[in-house]
C-alpha positions as CSV (number, residue, x, y, z in Angstrom):
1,X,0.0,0.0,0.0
2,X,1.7,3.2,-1.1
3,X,-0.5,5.7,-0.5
4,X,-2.7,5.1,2.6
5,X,-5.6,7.2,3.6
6,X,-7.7,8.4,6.7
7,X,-11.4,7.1,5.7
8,X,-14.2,8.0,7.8
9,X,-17.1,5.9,7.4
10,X,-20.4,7.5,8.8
11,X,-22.8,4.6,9.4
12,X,-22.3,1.5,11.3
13,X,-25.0,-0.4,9.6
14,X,-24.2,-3.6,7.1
15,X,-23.3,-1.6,4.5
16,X,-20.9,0.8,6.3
17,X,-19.3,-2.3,8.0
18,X,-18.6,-3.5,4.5
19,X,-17.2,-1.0,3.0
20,X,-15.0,-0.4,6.4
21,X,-13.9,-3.6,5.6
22,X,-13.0,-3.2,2.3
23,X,-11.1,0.1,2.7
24,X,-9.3,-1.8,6.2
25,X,-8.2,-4.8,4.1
26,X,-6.0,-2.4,1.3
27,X,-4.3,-1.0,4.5
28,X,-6.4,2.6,5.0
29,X,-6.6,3.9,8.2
30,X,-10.3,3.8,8.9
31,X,-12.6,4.6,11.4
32,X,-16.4,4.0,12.0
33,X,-19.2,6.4,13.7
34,X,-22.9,5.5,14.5
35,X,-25.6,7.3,15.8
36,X,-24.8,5.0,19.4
37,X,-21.2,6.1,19.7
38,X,-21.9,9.7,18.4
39,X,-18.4,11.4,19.0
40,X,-18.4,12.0,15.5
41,X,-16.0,14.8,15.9
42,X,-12.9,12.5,16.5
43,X,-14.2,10.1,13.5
44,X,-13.9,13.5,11.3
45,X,-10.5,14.6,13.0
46,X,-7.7,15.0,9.7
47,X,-9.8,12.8,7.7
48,X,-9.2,12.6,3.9
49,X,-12.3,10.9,3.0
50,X,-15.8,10.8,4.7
51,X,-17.9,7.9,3.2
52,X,-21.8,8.8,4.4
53,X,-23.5,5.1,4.0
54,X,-26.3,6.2,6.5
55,X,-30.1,5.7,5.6
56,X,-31.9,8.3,3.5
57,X,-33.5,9.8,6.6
58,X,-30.3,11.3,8.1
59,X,-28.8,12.2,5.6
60,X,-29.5,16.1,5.7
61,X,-28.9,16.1,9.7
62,X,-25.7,14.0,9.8
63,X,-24.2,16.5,7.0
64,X,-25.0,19.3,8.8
65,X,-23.1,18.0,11.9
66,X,-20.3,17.1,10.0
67,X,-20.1,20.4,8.5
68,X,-19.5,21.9,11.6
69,X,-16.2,20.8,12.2
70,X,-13.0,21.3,10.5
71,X,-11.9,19.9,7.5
72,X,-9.3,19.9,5.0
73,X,-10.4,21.5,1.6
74,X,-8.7,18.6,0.2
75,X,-11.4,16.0,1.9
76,X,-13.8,13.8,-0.7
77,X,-17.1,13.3,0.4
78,X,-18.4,9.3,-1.1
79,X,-21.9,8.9,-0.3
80,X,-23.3,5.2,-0.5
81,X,-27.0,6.0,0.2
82,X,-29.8,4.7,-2.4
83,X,-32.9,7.1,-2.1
84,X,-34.4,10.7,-2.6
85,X,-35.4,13.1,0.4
86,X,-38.8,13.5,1.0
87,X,-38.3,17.6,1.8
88,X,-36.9,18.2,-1.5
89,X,-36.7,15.1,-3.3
90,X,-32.8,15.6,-3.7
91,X,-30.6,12.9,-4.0
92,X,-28.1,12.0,-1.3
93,X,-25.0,13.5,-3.5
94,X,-27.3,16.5,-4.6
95,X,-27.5,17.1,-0.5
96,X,-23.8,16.2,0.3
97,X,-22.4,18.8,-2.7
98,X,-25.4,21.9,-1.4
99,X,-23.8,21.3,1.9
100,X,-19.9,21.5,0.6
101,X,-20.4,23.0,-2.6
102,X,-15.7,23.4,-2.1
103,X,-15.4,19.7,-1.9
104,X,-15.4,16.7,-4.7
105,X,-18.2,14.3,-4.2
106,X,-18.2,10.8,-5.3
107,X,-21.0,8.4,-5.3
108,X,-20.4,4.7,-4.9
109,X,-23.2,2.1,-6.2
110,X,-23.5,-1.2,-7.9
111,X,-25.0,-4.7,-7.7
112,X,-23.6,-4.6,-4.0
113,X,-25.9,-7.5,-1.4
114,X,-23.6,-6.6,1.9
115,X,-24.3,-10.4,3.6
116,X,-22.5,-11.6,0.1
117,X,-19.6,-8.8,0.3
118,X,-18.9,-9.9,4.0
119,X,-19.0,-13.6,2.6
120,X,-16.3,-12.5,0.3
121,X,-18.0,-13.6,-2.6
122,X,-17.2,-11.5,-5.8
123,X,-18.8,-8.0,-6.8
124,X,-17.8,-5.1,-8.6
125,X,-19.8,-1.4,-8.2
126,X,-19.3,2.0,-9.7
127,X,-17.1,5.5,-7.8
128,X,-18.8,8.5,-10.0
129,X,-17.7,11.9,-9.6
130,X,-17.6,15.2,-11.7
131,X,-14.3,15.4,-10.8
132,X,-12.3,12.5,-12.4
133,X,-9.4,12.2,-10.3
134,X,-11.6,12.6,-7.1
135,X,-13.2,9.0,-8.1
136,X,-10.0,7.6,-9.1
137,X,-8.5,8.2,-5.5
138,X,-11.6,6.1,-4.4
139,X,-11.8,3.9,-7.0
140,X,-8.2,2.8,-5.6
141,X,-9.3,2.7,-1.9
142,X,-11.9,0.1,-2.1
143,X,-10.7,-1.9,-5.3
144,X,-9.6,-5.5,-4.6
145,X,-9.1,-9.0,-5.9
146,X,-13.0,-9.7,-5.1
147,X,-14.1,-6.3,-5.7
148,X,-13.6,-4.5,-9.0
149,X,-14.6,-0.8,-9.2
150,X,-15.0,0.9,-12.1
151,X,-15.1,5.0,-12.2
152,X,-18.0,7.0,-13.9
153,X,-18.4,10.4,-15.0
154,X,-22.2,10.6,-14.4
155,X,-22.6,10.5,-11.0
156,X,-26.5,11.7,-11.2
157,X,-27.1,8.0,-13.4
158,X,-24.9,6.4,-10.9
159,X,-26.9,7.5,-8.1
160,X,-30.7,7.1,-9.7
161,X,-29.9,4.0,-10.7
162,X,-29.3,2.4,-7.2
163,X,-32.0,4.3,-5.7
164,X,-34.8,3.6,-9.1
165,X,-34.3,0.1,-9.2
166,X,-35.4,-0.3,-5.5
167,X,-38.8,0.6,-6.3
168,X,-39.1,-1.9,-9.4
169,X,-37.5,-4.2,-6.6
170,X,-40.7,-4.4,-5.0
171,X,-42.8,-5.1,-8.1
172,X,-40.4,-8.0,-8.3
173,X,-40.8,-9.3,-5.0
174,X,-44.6,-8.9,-5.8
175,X,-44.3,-10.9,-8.9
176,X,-42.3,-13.9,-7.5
177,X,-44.7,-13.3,-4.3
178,X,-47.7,-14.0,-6.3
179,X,-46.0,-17.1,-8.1
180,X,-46.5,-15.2,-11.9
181,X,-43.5,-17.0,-13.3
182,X,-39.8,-16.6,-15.0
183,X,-41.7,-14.5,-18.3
184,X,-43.7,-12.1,-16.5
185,X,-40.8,-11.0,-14.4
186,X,-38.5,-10.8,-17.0
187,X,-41.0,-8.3,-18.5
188,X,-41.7,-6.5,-15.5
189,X,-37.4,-6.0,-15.1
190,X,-37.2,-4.8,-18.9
191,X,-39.7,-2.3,-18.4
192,X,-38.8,-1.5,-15.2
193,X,-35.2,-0.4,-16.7
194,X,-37.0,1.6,-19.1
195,X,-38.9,3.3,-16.2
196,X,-35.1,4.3,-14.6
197,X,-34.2,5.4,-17.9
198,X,-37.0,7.5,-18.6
199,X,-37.1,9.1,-15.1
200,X,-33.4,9.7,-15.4
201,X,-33.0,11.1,-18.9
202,X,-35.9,14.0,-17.4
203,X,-33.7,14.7,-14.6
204,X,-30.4,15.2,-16.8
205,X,-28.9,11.7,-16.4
206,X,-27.4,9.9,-19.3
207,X,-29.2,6.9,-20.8
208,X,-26.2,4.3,-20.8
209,X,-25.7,4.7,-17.4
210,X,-28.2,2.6,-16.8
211,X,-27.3,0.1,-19.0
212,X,-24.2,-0.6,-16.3
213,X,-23.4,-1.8,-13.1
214,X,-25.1,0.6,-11.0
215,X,-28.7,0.5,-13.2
216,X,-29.1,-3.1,-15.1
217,X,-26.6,-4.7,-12.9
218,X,-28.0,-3.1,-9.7
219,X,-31.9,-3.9,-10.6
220,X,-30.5,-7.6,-11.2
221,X,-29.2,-8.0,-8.5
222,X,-32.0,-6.7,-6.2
223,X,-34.9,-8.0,-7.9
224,X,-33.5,-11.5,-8.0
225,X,-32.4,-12.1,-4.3
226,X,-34.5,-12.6,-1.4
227,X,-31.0,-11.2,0.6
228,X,-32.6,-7.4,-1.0
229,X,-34.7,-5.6,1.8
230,X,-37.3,-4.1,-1.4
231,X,-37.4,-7.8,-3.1
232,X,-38.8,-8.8,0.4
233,X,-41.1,-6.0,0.8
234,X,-43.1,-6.9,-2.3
235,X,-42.8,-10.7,-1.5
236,X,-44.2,-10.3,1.8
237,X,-47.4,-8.3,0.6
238,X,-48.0,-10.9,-2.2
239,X,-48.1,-13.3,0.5
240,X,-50.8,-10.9,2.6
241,X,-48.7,-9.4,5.3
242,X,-49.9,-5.6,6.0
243,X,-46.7,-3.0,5.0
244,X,-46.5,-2.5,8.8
245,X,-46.1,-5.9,9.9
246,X,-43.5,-6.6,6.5
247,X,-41.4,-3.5,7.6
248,X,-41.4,-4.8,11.4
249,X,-40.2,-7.9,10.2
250,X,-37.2,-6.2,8.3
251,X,-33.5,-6.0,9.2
252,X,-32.2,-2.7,8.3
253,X,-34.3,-0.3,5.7
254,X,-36.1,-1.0,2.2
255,X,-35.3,2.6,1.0
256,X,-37.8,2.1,-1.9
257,X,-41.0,2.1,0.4
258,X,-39.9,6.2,0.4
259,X,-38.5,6.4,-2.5
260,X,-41.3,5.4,-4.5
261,X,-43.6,8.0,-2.2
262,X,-40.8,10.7,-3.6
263,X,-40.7,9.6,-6.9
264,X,-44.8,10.0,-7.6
265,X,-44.4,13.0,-6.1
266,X,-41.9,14.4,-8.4
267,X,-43.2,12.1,-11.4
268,X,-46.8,13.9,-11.4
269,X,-45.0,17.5,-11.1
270,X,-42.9,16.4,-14.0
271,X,-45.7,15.0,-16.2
272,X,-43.0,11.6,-16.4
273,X,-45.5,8.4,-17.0
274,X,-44.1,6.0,-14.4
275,X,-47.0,2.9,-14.5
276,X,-44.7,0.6,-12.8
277,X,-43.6,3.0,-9.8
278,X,-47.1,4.0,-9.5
279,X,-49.1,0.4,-9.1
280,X,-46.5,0.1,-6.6
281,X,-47.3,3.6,-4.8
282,X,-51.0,2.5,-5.0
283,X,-49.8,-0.8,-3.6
284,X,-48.2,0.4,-0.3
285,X,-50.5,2.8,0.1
286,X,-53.2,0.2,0.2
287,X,-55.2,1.4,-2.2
288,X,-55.0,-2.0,-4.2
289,X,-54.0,-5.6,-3.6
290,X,-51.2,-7.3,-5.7
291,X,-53.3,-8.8,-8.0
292,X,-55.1,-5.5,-8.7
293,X,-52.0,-3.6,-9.5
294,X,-50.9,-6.6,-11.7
295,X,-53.9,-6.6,-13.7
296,X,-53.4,-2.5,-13.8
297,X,-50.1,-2.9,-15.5
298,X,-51.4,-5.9,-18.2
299,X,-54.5,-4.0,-18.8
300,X,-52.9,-0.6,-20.0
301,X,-53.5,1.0,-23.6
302,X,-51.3,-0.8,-26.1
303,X,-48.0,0.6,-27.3
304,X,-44.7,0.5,-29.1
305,X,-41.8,-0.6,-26.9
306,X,-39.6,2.9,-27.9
307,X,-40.9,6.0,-29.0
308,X,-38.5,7.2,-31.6
């Protein structure tokens, strides 16, 4: 290890663990904060790089507390959250750079199951930044023999992918919930990924972006494993638990329950069609069974596949 660096990871949950790991095993000096240990002013103390894998709900408050302390102009903010915040329907990297507009800020996402990264198993996600040489410096903090990063220049894409595809997650869980079979998902994925792409392109992403790790490979992932905390949402409402009891029953967050409430918002102010996101809004909400919002999505107006 030539170059070691001071990593701060805020976030002590399964995903921050991993990536602690990760960074630990090349040789960087890291340390961890949670909300339980809360001296997060140590954590920060000549840090070169703050890592915020936190849920979406903390985002805004744990930046503003970090903000407060001193830091080198020089530190690069790496934010590992999937979702959108319900005040202002931001995205985590959107709040991270309002808050340090001076500082690069990299977002880290991919096809990334945290049970099968602290297995060891092998995955590969995406560092995305503005500033290229920012994500190269992370790309070479996490990257190892079982886990290949690749940089980005979209960071927006890189983001909206991992935090889209948790929505169409449910549907999925919904869809193997209900028994519907190997063609009916495969549909509902496809046109899930057109849904991303579609939302994205509106707010300024690129389209091929979501044709890589952090969009197709990410929405893969999560809508194939029962290890994904969305997949399990929708498979436990197919199978008639109430959202209530399903999200009691949960380890950890399914950041797609809010980010789909986000999304319709910002869909219907937008004028973006978004059938898939909003069966599943209706879904959660209670407004329909599974079955209902199935037939919803089979019943709708015939169309071409692209609009050209």
């Amino acid at each position: 290890m030539n170059n070691p660096k001071s990593v701060a990871i805020l976030g002590a949950g399964a995903w921050g663990a991993s990536l602690a790991n990760l960074a630990a095993a090349n040789g960087h000096q890291v340390r961890v904060w949670s909300r339980q240990s809360s001296q997060i002013e140590a954590v920060l103390k000549d840090v070169q790089i703050v890592v915020s894998a936190i849920s979406m709900i903390g985002v805004r408050d744990v930046a503003f507390q970090v903000q407060s302390f001193p830091l080198s102009p020089e530190t690069i903010f790496v934010t590992a959250t999937k979702g959108l915040d319900p005040q202002t329907t931001c995205t985590p990297s959107q709040i991270w750079q309002t808050v340090f507009p001076n500082h690069a800020v990299v977002v880290l996402s991919g096809p990334n199951l945290s049970k099968e990264i602290q297995l060891e198993l092998p995955a590969a996600t995406v560092v995305a930044s503005n500033i290229p040489t920012a994500a190269e410096v992370v790309q070479l903090v996490f990257s190892s023999g079982r886990f290949r990063v690749y940089t980005n220049p979209d960071p927006l894409g890189v983001e909206l992918g991992g935090t889209l595809k948790n929505v169409i997650a449910i549907a999925a869980g919904v869809c193997d919930g209900l028994q519907l079979g190997t063609n009916a998902k495969a549909a509902l994925v496809t046109r899930g990924l057109t849904e991303m792409v579609r939302v994205g392109n509106n707010w300024g992403a690129k389209t091929e972006t979501f044709y890589g790790l952090s969009g197709l490979g990410d929405l893969l992932a999560t809508c194939n494993s029962p290890l994904s905390r969305n997949y399990q949402v929708g498979y436990q409402l197919a199978g008639g638990n109430s959202l209530t009891e399903t999200l009691a029953n949960l380890q950890g967050t399914a950041e797609g329950v809010n980010t789909c409430r986000v999304l319709m918002q910002r869909a219907k102010q937008q004028n973006i069609p978004v059938p898939i996101t909003e069966q599943v809004y209706r879904l959660l909400e209670g407004e329909v069974t599974p079955r209902q919002a199935l037939d919803e999505l089979m019943l709708r107006d015939i169309k071409p596949e692209y609009n050209y």
